[in-house]
C-alpha positions as CSV (number, residue, x, y, z in Angstrom):
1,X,129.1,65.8,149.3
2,X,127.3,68.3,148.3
3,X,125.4,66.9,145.1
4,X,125.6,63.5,146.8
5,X,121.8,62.1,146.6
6,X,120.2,61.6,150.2
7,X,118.0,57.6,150.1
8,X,114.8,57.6,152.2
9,X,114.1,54.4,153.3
10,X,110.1,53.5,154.1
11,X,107.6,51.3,154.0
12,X,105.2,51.1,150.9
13,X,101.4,52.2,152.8
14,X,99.7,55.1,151.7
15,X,100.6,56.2,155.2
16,X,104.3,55.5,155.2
17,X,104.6,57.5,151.9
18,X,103.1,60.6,153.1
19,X,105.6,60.4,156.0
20,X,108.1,59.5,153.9
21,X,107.7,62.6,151.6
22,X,106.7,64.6,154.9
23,X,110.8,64.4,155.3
24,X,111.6,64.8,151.8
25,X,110.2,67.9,151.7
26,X,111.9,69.4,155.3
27,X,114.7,68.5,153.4
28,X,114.3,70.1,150.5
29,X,112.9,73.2,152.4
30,X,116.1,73.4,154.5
31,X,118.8,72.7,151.9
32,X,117.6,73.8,148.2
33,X,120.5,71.8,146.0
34,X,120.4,68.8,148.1
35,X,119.3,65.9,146.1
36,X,116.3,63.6,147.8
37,X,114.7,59.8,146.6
38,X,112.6,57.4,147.9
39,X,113.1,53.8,148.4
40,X,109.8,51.4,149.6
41,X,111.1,48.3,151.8
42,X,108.5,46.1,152.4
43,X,108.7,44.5,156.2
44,X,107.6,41.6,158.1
45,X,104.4,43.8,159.8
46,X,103.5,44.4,156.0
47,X,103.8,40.3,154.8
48,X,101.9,39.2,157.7
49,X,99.0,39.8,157.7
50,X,96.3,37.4,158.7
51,X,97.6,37.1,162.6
52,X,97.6,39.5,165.3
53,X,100.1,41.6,166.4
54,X,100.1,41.0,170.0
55,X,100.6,37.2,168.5
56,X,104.0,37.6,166.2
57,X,105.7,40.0,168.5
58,X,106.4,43.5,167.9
59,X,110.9,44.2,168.3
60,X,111.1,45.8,165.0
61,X,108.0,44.1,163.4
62,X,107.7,47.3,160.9
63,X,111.6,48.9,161.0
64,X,114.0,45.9,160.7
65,X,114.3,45.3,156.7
66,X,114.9,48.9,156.8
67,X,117.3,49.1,159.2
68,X,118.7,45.9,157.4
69,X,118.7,48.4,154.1
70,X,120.4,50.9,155.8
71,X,123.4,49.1,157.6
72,X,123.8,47.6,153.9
73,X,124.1,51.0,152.7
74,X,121.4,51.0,150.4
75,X,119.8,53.7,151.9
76,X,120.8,57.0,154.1
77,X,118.0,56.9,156.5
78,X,114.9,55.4,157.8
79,X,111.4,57.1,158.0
80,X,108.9,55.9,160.5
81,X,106.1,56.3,162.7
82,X,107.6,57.1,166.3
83,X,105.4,54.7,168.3
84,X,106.5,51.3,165.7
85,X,110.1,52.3,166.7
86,X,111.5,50.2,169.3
87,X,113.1,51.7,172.0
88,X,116.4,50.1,172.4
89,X,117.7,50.3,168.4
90,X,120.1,48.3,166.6
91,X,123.9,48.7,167.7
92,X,125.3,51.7,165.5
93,X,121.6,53.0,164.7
94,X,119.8,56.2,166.4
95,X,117.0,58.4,166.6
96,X,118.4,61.2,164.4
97,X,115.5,63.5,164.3
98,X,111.5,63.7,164.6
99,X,109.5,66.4,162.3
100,X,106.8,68.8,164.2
101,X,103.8,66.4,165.7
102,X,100.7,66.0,164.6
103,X,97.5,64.8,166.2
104,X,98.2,62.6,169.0
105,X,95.0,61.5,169.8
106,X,93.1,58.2,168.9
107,X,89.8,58.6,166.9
108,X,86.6,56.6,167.0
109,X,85.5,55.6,163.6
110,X,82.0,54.4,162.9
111,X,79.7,52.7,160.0
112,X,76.4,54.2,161.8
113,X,78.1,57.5,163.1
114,X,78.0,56.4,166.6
115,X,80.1,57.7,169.4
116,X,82.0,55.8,172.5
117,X,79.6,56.8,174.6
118,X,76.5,55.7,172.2
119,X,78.1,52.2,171.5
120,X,76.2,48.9,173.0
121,X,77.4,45.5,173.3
122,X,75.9,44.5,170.0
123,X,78.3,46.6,168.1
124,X,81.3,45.0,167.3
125,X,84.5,47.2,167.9
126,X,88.3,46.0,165.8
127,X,91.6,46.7,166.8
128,X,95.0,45.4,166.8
129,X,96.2,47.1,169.7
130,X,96.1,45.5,172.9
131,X,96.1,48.9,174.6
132,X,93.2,50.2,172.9
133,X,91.2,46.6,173.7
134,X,92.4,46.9,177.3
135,X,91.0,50.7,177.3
136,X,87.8,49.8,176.0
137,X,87.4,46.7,178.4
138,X,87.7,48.9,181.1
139,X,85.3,51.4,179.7
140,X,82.9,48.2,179.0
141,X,83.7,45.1,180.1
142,X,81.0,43.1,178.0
143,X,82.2,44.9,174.3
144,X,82.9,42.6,171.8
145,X,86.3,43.1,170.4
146,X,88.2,41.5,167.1
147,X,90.8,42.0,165.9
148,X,92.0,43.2,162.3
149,X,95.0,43.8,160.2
150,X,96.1,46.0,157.3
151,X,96.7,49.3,156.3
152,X,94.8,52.2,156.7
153,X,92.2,52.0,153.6
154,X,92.4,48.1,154.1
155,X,90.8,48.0,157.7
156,X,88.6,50.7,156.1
157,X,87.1,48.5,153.5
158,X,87.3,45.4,155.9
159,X,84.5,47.8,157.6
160,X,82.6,48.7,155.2
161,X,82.1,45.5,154.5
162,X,80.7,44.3,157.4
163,X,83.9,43.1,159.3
164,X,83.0,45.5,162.1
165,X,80.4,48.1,163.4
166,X,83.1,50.1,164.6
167,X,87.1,50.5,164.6
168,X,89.6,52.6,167.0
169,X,92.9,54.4,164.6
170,X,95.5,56.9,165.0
171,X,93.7,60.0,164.3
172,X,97.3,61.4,162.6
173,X,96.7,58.4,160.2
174,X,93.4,59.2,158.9
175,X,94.1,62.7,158.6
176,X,97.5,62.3,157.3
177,X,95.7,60.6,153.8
178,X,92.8,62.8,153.6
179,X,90.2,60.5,155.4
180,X,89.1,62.8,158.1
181,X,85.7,62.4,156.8
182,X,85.8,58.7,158.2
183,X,86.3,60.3,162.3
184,X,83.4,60.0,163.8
185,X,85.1,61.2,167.2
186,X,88.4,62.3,168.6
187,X,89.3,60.7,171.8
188,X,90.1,62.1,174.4
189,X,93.0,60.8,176.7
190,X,91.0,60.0,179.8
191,X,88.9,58.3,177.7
192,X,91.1,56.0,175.4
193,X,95.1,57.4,176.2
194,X,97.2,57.1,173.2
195,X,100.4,55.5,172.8
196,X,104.2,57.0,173.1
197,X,105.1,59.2,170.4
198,X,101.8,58.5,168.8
199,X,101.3,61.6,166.0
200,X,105.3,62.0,165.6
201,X,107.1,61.3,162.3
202,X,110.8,59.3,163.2
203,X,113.9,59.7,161.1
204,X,116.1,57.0,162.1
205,X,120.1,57.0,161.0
206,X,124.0,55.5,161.8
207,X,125.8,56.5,164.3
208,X,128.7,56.8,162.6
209,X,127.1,59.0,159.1
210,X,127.8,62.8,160.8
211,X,127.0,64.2,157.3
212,X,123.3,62.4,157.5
213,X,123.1,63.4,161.6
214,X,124.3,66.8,160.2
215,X,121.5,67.1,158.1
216,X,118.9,66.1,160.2
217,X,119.3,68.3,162.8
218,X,118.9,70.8,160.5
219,X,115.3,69.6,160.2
220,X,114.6,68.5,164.3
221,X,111.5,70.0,165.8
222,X,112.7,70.2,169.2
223,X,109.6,70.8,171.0
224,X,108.6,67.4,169.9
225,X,111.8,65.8,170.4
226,X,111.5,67.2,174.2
227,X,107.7,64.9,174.5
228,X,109.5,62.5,172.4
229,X,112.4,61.7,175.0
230,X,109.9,61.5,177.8
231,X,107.7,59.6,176.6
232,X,110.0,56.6,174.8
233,X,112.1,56.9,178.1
234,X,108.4,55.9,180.3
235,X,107.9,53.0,177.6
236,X,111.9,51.9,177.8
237,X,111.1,51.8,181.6
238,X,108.7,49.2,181.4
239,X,110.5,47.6,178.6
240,X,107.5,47.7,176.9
241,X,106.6,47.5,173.1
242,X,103.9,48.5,171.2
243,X,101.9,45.4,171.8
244,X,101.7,45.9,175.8
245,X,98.6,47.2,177.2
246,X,100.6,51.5,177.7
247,X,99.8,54.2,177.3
248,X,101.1,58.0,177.8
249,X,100.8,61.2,177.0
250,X,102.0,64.7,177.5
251,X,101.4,68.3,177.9
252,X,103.5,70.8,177.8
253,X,103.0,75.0,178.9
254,X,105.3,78.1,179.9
255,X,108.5,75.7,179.6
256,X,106.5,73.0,182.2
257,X,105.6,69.5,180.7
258,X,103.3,67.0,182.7
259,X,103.4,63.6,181.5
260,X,100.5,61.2,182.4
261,X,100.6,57.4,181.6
262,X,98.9,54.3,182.1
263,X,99.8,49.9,182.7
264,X,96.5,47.6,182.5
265,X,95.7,43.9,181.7
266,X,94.6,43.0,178.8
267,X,91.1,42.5,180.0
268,X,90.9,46.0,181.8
269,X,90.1,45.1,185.3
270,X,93.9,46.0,186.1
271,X,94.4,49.5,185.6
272,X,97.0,51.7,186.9
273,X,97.8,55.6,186.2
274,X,99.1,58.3,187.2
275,X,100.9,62.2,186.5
276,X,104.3,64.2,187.0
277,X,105.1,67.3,186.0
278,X,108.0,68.9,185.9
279,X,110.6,71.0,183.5
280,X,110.7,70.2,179.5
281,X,114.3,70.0,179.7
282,X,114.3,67.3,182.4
283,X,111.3,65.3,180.1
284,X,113.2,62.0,180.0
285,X,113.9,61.8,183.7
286,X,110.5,62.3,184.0
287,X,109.2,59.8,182.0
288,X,111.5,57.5,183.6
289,X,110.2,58.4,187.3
290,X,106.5,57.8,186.0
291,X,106.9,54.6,184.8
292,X,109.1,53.7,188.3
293,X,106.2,54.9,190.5
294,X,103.6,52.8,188.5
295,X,106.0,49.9,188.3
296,X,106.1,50.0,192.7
297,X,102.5,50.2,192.6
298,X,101.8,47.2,190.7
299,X,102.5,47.8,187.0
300,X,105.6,45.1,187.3
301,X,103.4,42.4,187.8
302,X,101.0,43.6,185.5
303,X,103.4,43.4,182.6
304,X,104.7,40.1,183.8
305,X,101.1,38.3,183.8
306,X,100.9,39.7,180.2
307,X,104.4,38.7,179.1
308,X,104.3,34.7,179.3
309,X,101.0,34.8,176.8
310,X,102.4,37.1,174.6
């Protein structure tokens, strides 16, 4: 097995790529002679792209051709961001590994250099996330919000060009591709929260491949896979996806993590959060009793308002 060549699957974006070599490289760090390609596989989030998000669903809108590649043996592994990663995976398919996180914050990016704070309702704001409109709404109800599609340098043109005044992205994203220059703020939780796993690079795999799974643990950062479990365990909780108004975060100190998270309506005026904290090694349970206490204050029927319009 040992000059046996190991397939990354990924998507095609600028984005996916660096990710996809982020991996490549951990491997080639951690094992010298060990052969490494990349395969792009374009998915159904990349062909559609003039609807929104919250309107075409979002179980494996930017992982299933992979995983489809993968099952069919084509390739070894699949490379993606954490927080497009559903939750409950394919039968025979798991989250193998996750590399060392990078920023997990969202970041405010703006044609006249203006901040959250220095934003009016004449500026129009874009995003495709549902959490990030209902964040805003609640910050200002009377913002105008669109919404917009495409990759990274795509929604970046689309603004330049007059699509929008402003635009809320993964600050990992931006700075991932060398387009820190474009941030005209990092956002702080209490102000916008960011999604699970936001910032965290996924390696996905088959069960059943324990020279693969050997491979990748090799390359696991395990204080991320610790903030990892908690926080896909609070979003599994609410069986939420990426395209439900959730958020969560967490914080970790002296072998003590603290997780807070949030469950809003789309439009803001519902909004409920709250903290635990707890050991690192018992992150998932904890993730899991955060998203219980919000779900018997209110979150349940939250979620179930949104659910029937999505």
């Amino acid at each position: 097995m040992k000059n046996k060549t190991v397939r990354i699957g990924t998507r095609g974006s600028q984005l996916a790529l660096y990710q996809a070599h982020a991996v490549k490289e951990a491997l080639e760090s951690t094992y010298p002679d060990l052969p490494v390609e990349i395969k792009i596989i374009h998915t159904k989030g990349d062909k559609i792209l003039d609807v929104a998000l919250s309107k075409i669903g979002d179980k494996g809108l930017f992982t299933k051709e992979i995983e489809m590649a993968m099952v069919a043996g084509e390739v070894d592994l699949a490379v993606h961001s954490l927080k497009d990663l559903p939750t409950t995976l394919p039968e025979g398919l798991k989250l193998a590994a996750v590399l060392e996180r990078a920023e997990y914050r969202d970041a405010l990016v703006s044609r006249e250099g203006k901040k959250l704070d220095e934003l009016t309702t004449e500026d129009v704001l874009a995003t495709s996330s549902l959490r990030r409109r209902a964040s805003l709404l609640k910050y200002n109800p009377d913002f105008q919000i669109i919404d917009i599609r495409g990759n990274v340098n795509t929604r970046l043109r689309k603004m330049e060009e007059g699509y929008c005044d402003v635009m809320i992205m993964a600050a990992a994203g931006l700075q991932r591709i060398g387009l820190d220059d474009y941030i005209t703020e990092i956002l702080e939780p209490n102000q916008l929260m960011p999604p699970p796993s936001q910032g965290i690079i996924a390696i996905e795999t088959k069960e059943d491949d324990a020279w693969i799974n050997e491979l990748m643990a090799g390359i696991n950062h395990q204080e991320t896979w610790l903030a990892a479990q908690a926080e896909r365990a609070f979003l599994r909780t609410l069986e939420g996806g990426c395209q439900v108004p959730i958020g969560c975060y967490t914080r970790r100190e002296n072998g003590q993590m603290t997780i807070t998270g949030f469950v809003s309506s789309v439009d803001g005026t519902e909004y409920l959060e709250d903290s635990l904290a707890g050991s690192e090694a018992d992150g998932e349970q904890l993730g899991i009793r955060l998203a219980t206490t919000l779900i018997e204050k209110g979150g349940k029927e939250i979620l179930q308002n949104i659910r029937p319009v999505e």
